[in-house]
N, CA, C and O atoms as a GROMACS GRO file, in nm:
protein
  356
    1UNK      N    1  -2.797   5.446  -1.192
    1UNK     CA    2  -2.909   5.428  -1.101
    1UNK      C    3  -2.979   5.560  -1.075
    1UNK      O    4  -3.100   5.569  -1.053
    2UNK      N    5  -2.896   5.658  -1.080
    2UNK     CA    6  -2.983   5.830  -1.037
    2UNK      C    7  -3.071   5.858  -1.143
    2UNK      O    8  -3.189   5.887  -1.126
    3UNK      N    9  -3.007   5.848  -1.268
    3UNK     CA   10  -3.081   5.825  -1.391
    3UNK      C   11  -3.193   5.755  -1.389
    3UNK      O   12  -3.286   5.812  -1.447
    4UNK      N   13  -3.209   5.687  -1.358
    4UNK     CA   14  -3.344   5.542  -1.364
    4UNK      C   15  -3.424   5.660  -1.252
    4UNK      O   16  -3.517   5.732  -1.286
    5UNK      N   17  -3.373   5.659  -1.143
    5UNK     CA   18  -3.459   5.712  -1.029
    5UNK      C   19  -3.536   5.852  -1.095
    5UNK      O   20  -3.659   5.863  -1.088
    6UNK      N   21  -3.443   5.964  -1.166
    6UNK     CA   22  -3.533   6.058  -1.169
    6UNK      C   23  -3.588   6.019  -1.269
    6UNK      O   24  -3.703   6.059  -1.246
    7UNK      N   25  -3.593   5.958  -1.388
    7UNK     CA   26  -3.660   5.884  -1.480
    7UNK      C   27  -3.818   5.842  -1.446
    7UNK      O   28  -3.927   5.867  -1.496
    8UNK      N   29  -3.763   5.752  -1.315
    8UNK     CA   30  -3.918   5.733  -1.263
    8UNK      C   31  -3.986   5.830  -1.198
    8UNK      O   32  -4.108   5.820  -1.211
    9UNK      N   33  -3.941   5.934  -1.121
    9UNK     CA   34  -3.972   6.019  -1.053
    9UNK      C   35  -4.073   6.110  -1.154
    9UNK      O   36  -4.190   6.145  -1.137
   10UNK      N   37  -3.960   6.140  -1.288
   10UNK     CA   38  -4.064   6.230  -1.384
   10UNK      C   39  -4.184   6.183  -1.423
   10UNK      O   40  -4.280   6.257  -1.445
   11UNK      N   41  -4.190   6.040  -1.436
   11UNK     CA   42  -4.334   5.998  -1.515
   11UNK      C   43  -4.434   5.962  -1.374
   11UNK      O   44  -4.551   5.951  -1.408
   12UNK      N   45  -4.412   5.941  -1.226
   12UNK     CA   46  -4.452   5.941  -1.148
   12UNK      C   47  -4.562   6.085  -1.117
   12UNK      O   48  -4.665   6.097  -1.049
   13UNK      N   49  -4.457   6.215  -1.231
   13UNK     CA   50  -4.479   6.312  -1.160
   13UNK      C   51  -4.602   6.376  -1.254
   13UNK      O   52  -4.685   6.464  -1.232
   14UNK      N   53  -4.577   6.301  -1.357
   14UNK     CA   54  -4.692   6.345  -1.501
   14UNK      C   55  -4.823   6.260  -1.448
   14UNK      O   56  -4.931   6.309  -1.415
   15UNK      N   57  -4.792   6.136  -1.446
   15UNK     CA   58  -4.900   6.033  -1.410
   15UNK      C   59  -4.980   6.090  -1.320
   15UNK      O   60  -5.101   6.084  -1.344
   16UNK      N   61  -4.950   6.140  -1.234
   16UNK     CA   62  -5.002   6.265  -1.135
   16UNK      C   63  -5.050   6.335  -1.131
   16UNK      O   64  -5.132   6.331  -1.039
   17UNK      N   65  -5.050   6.447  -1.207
   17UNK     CA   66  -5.084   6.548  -1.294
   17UNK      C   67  -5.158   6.563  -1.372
   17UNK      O   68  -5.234   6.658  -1.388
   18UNK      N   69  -5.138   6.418  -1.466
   18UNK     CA   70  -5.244   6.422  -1.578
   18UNK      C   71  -5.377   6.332  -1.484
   18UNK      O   72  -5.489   6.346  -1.533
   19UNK      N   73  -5.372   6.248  -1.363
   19UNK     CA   74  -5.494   6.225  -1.282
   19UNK      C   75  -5.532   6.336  -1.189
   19UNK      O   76  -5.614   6.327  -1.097
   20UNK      N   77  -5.483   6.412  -1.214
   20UNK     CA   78  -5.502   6.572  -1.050
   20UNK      C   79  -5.572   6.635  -1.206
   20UNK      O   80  -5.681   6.681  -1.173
   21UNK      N   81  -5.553   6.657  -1.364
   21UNK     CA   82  -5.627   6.756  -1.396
   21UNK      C   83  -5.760   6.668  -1.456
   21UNK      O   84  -5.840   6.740  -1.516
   22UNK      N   85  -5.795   6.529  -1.448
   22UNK     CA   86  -5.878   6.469  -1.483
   22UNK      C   87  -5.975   6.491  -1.371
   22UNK      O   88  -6.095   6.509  -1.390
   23UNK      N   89  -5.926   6.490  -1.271
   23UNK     CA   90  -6.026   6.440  -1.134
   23UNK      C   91  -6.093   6.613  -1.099
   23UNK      O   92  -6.201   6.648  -1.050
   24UNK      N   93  -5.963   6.701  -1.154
   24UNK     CA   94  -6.052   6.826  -1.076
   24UNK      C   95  -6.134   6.907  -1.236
   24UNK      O   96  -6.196   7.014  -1.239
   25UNK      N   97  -6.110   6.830  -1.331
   25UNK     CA   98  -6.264   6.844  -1.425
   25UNK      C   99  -6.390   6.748  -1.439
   25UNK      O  100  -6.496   6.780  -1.492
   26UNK      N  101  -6.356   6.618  -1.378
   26UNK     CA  102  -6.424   6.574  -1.359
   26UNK      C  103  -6.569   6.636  -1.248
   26UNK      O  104  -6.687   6.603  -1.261
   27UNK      N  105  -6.509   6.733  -1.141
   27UNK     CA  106  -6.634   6.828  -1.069
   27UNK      C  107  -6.677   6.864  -1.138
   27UNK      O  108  -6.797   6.840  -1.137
   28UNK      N  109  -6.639   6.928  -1.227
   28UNK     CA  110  -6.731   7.031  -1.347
   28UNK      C  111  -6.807   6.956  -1.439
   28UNK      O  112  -6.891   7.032  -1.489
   29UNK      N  113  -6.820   6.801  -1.501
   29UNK     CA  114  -6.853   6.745  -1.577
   29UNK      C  115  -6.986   6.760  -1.606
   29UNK      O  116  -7.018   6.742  -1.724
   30UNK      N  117  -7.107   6.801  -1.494
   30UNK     CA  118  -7.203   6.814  -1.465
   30UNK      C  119  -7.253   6.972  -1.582
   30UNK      O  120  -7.341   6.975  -1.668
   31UNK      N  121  -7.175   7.063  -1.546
   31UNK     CA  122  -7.199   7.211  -1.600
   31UNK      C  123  -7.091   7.224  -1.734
   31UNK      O  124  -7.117   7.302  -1.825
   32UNK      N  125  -6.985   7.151  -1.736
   32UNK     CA  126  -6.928   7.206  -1.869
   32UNK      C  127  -7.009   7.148  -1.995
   32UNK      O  128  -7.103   7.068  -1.992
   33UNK      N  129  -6.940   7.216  -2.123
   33UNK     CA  130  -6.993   7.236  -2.227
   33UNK      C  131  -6.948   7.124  -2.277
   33UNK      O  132  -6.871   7.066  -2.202
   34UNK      N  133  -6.974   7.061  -2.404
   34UNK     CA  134  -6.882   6.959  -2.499
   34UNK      C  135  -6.774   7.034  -2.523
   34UNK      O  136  -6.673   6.968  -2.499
   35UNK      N  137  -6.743   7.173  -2.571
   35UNK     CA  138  -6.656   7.233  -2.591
   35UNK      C  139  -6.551   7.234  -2.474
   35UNK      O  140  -6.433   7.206  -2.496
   36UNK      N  141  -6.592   7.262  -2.363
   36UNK     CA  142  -6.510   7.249  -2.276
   36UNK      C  143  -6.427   7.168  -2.245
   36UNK      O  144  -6.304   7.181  -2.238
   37UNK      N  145  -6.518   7.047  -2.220
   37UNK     CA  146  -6.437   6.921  -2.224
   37UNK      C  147  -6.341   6.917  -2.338
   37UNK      O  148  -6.224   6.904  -2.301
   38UNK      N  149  -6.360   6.924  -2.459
   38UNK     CA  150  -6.267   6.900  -2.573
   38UNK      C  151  -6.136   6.987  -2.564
   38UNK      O  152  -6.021   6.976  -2.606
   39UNK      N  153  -6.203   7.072  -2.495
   39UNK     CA  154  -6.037   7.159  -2.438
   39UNK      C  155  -5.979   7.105  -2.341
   39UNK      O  156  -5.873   7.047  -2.365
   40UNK      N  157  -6.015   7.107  -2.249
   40UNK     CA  158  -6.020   7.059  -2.136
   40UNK      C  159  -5.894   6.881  -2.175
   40UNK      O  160  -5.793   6.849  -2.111
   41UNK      N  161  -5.945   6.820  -2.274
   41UNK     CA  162  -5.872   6.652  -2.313
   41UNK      C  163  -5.786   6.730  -2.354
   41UNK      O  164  -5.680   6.690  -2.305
   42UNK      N  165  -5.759   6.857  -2.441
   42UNK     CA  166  -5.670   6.898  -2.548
   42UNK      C  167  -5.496   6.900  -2.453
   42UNK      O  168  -5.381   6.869  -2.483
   43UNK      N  169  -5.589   6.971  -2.290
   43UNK     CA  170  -5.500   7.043  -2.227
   43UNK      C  171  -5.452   6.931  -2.141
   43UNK      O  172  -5.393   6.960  -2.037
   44UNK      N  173  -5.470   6.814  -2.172
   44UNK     CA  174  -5.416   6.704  -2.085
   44UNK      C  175  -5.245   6.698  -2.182
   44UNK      O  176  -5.145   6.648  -2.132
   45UNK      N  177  -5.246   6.745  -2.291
   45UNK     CA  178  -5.140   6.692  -2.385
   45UNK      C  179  -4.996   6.797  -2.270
   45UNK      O  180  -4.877   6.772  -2.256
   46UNK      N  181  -5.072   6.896  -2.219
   46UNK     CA  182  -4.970   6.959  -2.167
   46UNK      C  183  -4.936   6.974  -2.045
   46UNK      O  184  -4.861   7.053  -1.988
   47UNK      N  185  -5.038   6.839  -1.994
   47UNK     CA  186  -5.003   6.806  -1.872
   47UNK      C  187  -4.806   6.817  -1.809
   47UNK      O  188  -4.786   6.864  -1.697
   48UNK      N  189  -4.750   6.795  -1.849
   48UNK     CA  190  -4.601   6.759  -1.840
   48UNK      C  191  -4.506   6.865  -1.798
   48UNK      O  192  -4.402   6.859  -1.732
   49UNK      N  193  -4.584   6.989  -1.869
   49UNK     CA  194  -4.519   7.121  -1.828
   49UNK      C  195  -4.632   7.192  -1.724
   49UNK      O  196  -4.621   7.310  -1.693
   50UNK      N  197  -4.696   7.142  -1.695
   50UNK     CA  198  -4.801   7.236  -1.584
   50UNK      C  199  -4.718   7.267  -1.446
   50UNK      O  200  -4.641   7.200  -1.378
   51UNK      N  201  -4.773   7.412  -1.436
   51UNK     CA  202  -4.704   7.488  -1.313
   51UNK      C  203  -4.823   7.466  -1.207
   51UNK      O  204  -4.940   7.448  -1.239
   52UNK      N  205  -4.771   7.471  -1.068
   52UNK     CA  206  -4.836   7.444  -0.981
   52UNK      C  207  -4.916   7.562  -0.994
   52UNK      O  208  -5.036   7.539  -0.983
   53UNK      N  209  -4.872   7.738  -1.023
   53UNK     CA  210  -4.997   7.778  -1.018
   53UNK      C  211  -5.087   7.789  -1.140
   53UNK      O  212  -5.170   7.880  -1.130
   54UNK      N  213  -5.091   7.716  -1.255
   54UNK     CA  214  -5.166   7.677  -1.375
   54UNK      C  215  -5.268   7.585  -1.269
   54UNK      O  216  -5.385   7.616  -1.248
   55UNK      N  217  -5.190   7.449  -1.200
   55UNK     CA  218  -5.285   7.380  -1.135
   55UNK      C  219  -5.374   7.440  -1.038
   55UNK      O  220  -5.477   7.375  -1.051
   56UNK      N  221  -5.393   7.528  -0.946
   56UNK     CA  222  -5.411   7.609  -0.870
   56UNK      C  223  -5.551   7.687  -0.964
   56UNK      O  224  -5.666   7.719  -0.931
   57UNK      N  225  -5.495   7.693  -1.055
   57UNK     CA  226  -5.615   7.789  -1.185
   57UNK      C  227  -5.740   7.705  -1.182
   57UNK      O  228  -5.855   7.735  -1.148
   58UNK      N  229  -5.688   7.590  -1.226
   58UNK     CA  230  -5.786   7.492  -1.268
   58UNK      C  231  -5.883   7.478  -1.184
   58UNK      O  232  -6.005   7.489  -1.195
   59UNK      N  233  -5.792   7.443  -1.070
   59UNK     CA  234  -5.873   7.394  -0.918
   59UNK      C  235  -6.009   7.467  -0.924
   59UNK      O  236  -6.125   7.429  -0.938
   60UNK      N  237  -5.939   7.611  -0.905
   60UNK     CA  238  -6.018   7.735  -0.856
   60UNK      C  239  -6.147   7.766  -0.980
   60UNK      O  240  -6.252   7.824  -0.952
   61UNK      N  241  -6.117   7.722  -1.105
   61UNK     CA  242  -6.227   7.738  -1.185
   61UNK      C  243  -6.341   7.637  -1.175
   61UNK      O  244  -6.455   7.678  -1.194
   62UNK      N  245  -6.311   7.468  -1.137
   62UNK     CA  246  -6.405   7.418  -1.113
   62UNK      C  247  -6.444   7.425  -1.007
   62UNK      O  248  -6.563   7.395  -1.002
   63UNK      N  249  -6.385   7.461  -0.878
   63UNK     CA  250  -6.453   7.532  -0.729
   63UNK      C  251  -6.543   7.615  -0.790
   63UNK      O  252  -6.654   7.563  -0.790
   64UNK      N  253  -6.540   7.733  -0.846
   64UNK     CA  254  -6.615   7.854  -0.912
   64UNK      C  255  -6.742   7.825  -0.986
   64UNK      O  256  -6.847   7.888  -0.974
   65UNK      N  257  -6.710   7.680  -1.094
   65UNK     CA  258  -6.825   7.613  -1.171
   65UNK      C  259  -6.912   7.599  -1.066
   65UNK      O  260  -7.010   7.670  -1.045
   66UNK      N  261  -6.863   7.477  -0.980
   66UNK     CA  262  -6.974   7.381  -0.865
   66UNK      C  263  -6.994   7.454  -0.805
   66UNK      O  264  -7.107   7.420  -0.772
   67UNK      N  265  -6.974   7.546  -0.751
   67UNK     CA  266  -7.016   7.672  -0.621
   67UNK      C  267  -7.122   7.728  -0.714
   67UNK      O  268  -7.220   7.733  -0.641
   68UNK      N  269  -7.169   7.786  -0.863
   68UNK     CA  270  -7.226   7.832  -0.858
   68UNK      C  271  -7.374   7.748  -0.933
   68UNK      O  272  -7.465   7.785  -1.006
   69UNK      N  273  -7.351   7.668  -0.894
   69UNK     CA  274  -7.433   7.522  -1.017
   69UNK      C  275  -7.514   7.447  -0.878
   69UNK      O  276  -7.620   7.385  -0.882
   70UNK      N  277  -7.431   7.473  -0.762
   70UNK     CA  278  -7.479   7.400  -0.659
   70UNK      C  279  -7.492   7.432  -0.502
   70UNK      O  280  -7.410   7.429  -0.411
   71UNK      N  281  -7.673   7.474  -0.508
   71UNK     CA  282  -7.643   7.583  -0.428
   71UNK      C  283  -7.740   7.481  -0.270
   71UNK      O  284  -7.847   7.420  -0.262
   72UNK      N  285  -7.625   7.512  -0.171
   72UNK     CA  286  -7.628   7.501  -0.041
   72UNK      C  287  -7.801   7.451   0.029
   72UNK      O  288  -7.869   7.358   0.072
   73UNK      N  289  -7.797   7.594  -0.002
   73UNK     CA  290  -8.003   7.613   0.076
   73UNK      C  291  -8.051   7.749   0.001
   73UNK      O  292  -7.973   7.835  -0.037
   74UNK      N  293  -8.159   7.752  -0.010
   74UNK     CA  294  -8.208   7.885  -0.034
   74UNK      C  295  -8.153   8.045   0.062
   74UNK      O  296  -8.179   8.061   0.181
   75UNK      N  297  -8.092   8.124  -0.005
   75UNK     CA  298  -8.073   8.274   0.080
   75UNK      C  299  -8.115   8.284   0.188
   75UNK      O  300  -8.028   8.282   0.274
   76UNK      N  301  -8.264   8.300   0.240
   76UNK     CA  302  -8.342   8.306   0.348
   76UNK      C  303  -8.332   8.231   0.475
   76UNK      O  304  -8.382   8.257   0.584
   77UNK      N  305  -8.250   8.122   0.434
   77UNK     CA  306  -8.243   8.021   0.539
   77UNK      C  307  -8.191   7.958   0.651
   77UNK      O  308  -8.070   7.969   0.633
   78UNK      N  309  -8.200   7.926   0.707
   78UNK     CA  310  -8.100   7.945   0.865
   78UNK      C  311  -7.973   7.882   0.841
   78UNK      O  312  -7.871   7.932   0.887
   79UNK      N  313  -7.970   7.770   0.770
   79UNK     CA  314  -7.872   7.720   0.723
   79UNK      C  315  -7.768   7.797   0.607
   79UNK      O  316  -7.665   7.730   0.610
   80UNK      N  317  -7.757   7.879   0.533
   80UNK     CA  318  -7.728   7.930   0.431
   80UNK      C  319  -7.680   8.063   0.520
   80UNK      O  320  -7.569   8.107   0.489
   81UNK      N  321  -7.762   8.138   0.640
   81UNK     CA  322  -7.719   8.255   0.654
   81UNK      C  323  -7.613   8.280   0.773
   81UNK      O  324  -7.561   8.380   0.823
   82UNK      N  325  -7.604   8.053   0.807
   82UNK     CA  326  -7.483   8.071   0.916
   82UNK      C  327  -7.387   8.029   0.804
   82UNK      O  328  -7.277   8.047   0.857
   83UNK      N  329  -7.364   7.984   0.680
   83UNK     CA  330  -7.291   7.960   0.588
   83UNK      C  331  -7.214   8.056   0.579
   83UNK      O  332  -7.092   8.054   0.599
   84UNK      N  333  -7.313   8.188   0.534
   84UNK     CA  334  -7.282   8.283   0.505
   84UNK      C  335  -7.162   8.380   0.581
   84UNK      O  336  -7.072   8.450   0.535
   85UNK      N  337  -7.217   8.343   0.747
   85UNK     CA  338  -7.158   8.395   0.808
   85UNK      C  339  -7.008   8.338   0.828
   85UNK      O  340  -6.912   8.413   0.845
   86UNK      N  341  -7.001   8.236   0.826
   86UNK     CA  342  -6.880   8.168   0.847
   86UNK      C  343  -6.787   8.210   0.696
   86UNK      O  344  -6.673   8.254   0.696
   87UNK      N  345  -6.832   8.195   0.630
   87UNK     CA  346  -6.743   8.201   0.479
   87UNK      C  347  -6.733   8.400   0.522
   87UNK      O  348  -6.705   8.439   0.408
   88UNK      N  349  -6.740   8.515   0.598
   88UNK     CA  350  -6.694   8.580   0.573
   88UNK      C  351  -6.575   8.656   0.682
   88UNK      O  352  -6.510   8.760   0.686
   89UNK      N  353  -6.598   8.498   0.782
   89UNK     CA  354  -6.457   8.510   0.863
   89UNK      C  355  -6.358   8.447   0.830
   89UNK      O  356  -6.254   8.458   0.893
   0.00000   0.00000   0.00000
């Protein structure tokens, strides 16, 4: 029975994984390349061994894409320069 349990536990834990690195390229889908993506499917194969801070990488690169693809308000703007202010506390 422990067998069965971590059995399920592991593919619980991929199934997971391989939807956590679909969903956080899916933000980027907008700005990546065809190339990207094709890496991007390649690197689903290694979903199974991914380290939380590999996942952590990912995150932070499509945060990095959409942050710079999608911008808030114009510089000048009242909205943008209390943004501003807040993102440097």
């Amino acid at each position: 029975m422990r067998k069965l349990f971590m059995r399920v536990s592991s593919v619980n834990q991929i199934v997971t994984m391989i939807m956590t690195i679909v969903a956080v390229n899916l933000v980027g889908c907008k700005t990546m390349s065809a190339t990207d993506m094709m890496s991007t499917g390649s690197s689903l194969l290694e979903a199974t061994s991914i380290t939380d801070a590999q996942m952590m990488q990912e995150a932070r690169a499509a945060a990095v894409a959409s942050d710079q693809n999608n911008i808030l308000a114009p510089s000048n703007s009242k909205y943008q320069k209390r943004v501003n202010k807040l993102a440097k506390n």
